[in-house]
C-alpha positions in Angstrom: 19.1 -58.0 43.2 17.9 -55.2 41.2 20.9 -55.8 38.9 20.3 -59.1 38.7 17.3 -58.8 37.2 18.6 -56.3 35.2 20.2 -58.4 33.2 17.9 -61.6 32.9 15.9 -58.7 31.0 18.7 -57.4 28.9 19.2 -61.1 28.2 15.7 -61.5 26.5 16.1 -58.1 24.8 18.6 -60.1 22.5 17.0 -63.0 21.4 17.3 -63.0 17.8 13.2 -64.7 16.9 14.2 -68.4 16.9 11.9 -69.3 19.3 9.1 -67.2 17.7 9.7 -69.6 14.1 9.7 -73.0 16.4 6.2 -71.8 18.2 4.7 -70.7 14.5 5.8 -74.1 13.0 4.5 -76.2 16.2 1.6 -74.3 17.0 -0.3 -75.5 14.7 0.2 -79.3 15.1 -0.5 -79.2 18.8 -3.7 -77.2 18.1 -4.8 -79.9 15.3 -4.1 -82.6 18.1 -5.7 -81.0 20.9 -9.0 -80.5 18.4 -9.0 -84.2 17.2 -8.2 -85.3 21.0 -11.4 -83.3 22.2 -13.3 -84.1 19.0 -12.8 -88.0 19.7 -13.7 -87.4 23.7 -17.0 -85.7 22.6 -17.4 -88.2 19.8 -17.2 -91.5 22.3 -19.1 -89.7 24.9 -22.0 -89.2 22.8 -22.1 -92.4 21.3 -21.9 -94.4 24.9 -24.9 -92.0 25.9 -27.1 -92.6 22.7 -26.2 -96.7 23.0 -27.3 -96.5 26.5 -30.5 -94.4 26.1 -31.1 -96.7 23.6 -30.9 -99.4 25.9 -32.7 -97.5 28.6 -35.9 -96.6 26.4 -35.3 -100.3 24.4 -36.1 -102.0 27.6 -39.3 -99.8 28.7 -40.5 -100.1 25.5 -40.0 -104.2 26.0 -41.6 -104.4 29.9 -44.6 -101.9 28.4 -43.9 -98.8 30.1 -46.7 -96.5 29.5 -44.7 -93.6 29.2 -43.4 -95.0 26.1 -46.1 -95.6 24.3 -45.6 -94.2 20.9 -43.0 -93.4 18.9 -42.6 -89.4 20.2 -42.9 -90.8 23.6 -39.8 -93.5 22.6 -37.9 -90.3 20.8 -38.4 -88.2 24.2 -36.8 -91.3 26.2 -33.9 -91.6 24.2 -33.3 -87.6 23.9 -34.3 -87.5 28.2 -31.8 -89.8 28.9 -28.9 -89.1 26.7 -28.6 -85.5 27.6 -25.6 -84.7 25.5 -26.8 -84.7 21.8 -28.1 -81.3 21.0 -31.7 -80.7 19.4 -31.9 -84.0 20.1 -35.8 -84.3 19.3 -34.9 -82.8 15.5 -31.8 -85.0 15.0 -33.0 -88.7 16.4 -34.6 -90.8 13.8 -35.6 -94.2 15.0 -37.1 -97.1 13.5 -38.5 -99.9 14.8 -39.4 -103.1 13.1 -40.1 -106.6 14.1 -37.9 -109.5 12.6 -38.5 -112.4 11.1 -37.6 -116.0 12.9 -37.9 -117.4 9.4 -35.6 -115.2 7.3 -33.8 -113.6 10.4 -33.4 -110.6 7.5 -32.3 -108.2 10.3 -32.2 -104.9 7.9 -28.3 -104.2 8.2 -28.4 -101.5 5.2 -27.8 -97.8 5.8 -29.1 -96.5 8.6 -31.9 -93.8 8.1 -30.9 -90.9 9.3 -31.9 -87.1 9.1 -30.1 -84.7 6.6 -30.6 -81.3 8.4 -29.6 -80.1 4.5 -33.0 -81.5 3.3 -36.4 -81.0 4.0 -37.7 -84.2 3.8 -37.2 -86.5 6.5 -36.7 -90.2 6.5 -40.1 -92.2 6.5 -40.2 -93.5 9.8 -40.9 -97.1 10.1 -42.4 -97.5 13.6 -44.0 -101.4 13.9 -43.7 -102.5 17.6 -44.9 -105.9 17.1 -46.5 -108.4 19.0 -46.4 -111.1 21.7 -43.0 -112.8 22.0 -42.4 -111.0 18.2 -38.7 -110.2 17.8 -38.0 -106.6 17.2 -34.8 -104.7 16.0 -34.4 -101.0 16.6 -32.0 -98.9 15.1 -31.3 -95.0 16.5 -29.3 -92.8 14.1 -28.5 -89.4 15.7 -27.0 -86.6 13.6 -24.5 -84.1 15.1 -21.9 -81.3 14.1 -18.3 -81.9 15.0 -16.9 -79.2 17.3 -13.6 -79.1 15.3 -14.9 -79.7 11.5 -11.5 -78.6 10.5 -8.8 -80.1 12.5 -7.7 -84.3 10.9 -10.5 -86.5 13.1 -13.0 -83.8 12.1 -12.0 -84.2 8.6 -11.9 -87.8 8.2 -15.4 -88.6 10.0 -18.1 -89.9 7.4 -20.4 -87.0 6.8 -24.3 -87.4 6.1 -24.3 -84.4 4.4 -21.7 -81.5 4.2 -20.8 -81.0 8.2 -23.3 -83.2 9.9 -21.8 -86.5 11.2 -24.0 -90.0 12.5 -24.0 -91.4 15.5 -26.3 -95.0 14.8 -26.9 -97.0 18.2 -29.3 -100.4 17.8 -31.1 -102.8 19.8 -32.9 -106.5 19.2 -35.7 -107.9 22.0 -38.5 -109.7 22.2 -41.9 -108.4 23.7 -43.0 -109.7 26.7 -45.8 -111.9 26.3 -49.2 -110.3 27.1 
């Protein structure tokens, strides 16, 4: 036995570094596809939380909760119940506006979002509307990819130089008083 082994180990002793080139050349790609694999996991994970917090806080805010009163009490909702954006109360922007059944102009420009590079912050537009009104909300949340470097981190559309948006939105109409 002992010889046995004796020679599976003078075996090894001879390789000749083949297999050290293949690993250096592959490493590399499998690492770059394990980032963007994890990357896009995290990515849709967050997203799915922020639309459904959205949806969530969208319908309190619609039956009249009181503990969603205001608009830091509509930011805290959203942040409670998505769990998985971090600093979420200094990287959520909301804005809620009412829309109107005349022009049905539903806002579907850029997003507002926060640019964690400036220190001005979006002006928040925070209108929630009236009777049977028809209100659109849009929820922009602003993250850093865990892999900036690896293909999916590269090709994500950037707010400003690492920061990435997540935008969730929502349309209702109050409940009548």
């Amino acid at each position: 036995m002992i010889g046995m082994m004796a020679k599976i180990l003078r075996r090894f002793g001879r390789e000749d570094g083949n297999a050290t080139i293949e690993f250096v050349v592959l490493f590399p790609v499998f690492i770059a596809i394990f980032g963007s694999a994890f990357e896009a996991g995290l990515f849709s994970t967050r997203q799915a939380l922020l639309e459904r917090a959205t949806d969530v806080a969208v319908r309190d805010l619609r039956l009249g909760d009181p503990g969603v009163a205001n608009f830091d009490d509509l930011k805290a909702r959203i942040c409670n119940v998505a769990g998985v954006i971090p600093d979420c109360m200094g990287a959520v922007h909301i804005e809620l506006a009412p829309v109107s059944t005349e022009t049905w102009d539903m806002r579907l420009g850029a997003t507002a979002c926060i640019d964690r590079d400036e220190d001005i912050t979006p002006v928040v537009s925070f209108t929630q509307g009236g009777s049977n009104e028809l209100m659109l909300v849009r929820v922009c949340a602003v993250v850093r990819p865990m892999s900036p470097f690896t293909p999916l981190g590269l090709k994500m559309p950037k707010i400003n130089t690492s920061d990435y948006a997540l935008v969730s939105a929502a349309v209702f109409v109050n409940e009548p008083s």
